[in-house]
N, C-alpha and C positions, 0 to 999 in steps of 0.2 A: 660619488665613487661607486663604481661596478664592482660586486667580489662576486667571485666563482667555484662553486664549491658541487664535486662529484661530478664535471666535467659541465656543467650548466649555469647559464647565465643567470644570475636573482634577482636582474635589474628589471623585470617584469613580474607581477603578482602570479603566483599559481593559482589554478584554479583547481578545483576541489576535487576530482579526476586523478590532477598532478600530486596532489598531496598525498591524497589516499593510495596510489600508487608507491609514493616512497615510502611510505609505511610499509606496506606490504613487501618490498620487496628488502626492505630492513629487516622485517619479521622473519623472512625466509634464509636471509642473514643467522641472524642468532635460530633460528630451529638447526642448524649444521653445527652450530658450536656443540664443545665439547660439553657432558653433564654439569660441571660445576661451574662454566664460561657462562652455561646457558639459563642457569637459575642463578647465577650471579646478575647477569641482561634485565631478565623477568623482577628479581628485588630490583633493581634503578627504575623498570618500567614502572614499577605497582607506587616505589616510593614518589616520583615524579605525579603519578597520576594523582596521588595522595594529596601531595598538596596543593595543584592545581584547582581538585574538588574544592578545598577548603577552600582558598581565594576567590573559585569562581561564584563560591554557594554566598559568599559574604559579601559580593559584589548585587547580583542578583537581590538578597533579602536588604539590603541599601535603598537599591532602586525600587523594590515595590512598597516600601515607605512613604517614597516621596511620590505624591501625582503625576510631577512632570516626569519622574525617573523610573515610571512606572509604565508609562505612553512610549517612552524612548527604548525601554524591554521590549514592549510588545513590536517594534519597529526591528529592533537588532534579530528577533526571532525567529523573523522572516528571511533572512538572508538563512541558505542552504548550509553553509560553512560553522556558521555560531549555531544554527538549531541541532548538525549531527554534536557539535564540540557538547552543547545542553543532552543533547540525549545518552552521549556518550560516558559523559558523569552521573547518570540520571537524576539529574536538575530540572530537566522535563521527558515526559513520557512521551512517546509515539504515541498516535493517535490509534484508536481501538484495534479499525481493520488492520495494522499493518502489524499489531501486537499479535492479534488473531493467524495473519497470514502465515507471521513467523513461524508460532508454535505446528501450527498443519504440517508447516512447512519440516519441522521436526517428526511431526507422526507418520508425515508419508512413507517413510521406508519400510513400515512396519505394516501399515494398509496396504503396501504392493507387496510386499512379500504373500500378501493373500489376495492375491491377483488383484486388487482392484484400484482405488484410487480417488481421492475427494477434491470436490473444489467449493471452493466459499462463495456464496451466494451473495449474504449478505450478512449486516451486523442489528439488531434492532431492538430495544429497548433491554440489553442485558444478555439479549438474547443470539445462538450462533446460527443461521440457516446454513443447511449444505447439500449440496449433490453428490450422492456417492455414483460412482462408473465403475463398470469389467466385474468380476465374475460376484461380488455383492450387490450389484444391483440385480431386487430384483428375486432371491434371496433372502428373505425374512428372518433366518435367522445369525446369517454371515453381517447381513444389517444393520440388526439389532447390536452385535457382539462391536462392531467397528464405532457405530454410534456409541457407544458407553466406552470404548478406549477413546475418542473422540474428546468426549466429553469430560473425563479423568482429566488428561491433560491440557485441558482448556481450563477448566478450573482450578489445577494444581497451581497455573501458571499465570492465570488473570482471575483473580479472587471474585471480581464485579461481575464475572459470568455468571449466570444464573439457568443457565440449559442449554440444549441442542437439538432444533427439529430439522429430520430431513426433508427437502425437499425431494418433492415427485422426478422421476429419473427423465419422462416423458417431455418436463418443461423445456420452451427457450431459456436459452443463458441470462443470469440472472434475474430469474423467473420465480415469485411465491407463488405458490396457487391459493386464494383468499379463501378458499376453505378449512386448509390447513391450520389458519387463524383465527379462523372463526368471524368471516365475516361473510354475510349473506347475501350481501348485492353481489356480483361479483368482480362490478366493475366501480364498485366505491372506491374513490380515491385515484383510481388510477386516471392519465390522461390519456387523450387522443392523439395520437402522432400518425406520421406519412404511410403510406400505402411500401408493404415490403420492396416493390419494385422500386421504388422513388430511394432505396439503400443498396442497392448492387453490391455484391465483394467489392472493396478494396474501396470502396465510399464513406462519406460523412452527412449527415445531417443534423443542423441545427432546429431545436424546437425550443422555441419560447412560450413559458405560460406564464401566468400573471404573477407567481411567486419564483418562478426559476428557470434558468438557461439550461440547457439540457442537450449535450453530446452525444449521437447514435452514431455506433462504428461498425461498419460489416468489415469484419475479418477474415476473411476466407471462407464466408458460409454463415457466419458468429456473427451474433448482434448481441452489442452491448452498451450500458445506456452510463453516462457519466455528469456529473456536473463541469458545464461550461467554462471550466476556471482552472488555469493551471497554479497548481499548489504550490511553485515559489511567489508571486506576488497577486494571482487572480485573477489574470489578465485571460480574456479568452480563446480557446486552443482553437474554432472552429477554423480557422485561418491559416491552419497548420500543414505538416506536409506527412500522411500518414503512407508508410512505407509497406505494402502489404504481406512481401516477400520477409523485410525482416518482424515486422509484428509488432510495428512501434509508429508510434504519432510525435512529433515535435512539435515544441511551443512555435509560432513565430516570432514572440517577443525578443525571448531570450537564449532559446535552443534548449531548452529542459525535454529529455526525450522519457516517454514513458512507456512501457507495453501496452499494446492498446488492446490488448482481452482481462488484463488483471488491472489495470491503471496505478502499476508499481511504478515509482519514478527509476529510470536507471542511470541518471544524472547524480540525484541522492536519494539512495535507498530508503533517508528517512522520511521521505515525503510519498505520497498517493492521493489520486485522484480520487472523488468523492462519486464511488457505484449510484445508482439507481437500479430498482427490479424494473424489469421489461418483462411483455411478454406478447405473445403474436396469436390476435382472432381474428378470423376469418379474413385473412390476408393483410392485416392491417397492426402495426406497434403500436404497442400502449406502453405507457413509463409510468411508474409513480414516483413521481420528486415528495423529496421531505416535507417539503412546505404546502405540498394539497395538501 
């Protein structure tokens, strides 16, 4: 039997889009209600959430008990739908960068309000790289002041961070420069990839080295270097249809669409593609994958 409810059919599975939608537009529901309607809404929301947590945290500590029910976690947490419901209890965490992206994602207003603006490089041993742009770069001591509210809040908010170095204003997009690091060769570590012509705007290229698959995306100018694996199940994105006007690559698996300058998922926000630094000499990409 078919039932119907809010003018739509339920005899087909929503997809996570659809749901998230009716939340929201629930949400925006009760913010209209009256003050006591509306903090009456908000106790049902918190109580409801309440006990979900509890069922869902005692379902979870069950299953990593058991071996087998331990394998079949690690399987359910892959689906897009049960990993936001996990994160949304946090029963599990977002994964670092997108912890990171968040909080920036909160300090920006406050870095633009002084003309300027950051972007995340990368994440790496505890550690935050970043690019400051507009009137602090550049700036030594607008710089300085931005990097230490930076860093405040990155700490406040993810205790495991342990610093914040900027990157040079001059690099390609996610780009360290190994001296900032302290590393002398200066091309330790990193690999050899195609000739920048062989990436045009609005192109893809695949490079494989012997520990990893590695996505190069020109963006409108932008290159930036990603692991080959789209982060609902790790099936390979090169295959995909990257859209250059709207700024986004699609899975071809399964249609998980991502920004392809940030590798945010906009399918499910709690997912993200795995960066690589890039960086470009003498006409030619380098990457460094995890695994050099």
């Amino acid at each position: 039997m078919t039932t119907t409810y809010n003018g739509r059919d339920s005899a087909g599975p929503d997809t996570l889009e659809q749901l998230a939608s009716r939340i929201d537009r629930a949400a925006a529901t009760v913010d209209k209600l009256d003050h006591q309607a509306r903090d009456s809404a908000h106790e049902l929301q918190h109580a409801i959430e309440a006990f979900h947590k509890e069922a869902l945290t005692r379902m979870v500590r069950r299953l990593k008990d058991d071996p087998r029910g331990k394998e079949l976690l690690f399987e359910m947490v892959d689906d897009p739908l049960i990993y936001a419901l996990f994160v949304r209890h946090a029963i599990v965490r977002p994964n670092i960068i997108m912890r990171v992206s968040r909080v920036l994602d909160l300090a920006r207003p406050y870095i633009r309000s002084h003309g300027g603006d950051v972007e995340l490089v990368e994440v790496r041993d505890n550690v935050v790289y970043v690019r400051l742009h507009g009137s602090c770069n550049g700036c030594s001591l607008s710089a300085v002041t931005l990097r230490n509210e930076i860093e405040a809040a990155l700490r406040n908010n993810i205790p495991e961070i342990t610093g914040v170095q900027v990157v040079a204003a001059e690099a390609a997009p996610a780009l360290i420069m190994p001296e900032s690091i302290g590393v002398r060769d200066h091309l330790a570590g990193w690999v050899a990839g195609p000739p920048t012509s062989d990436v045009p705007p609005g192109a893809m290229y695949r490079l494989k080295t012997e520990q990893d698959d590695v996505l190069i995306i020109n963006l409108d100018g932008r290159l930036s270097a990603f692991r080959n694996a789209c982060a609902h199940q790790g099936l390979p994105l090169d295959g995909g249809i990257l859209d250059a006007e709207a700024g986004t690559i699609t899975c071809p698996w399964h249609g998980f669409c991502y920004d392809a300058s940030s590798g945010e998922c906009l399918t499910a926000p709690q997912a993200q593609l795995e960066p690589f630094p890039l960086r470009i000499e003498q006409g030619r990409i380098w990457v460094r994958p995890t695994g050099e």
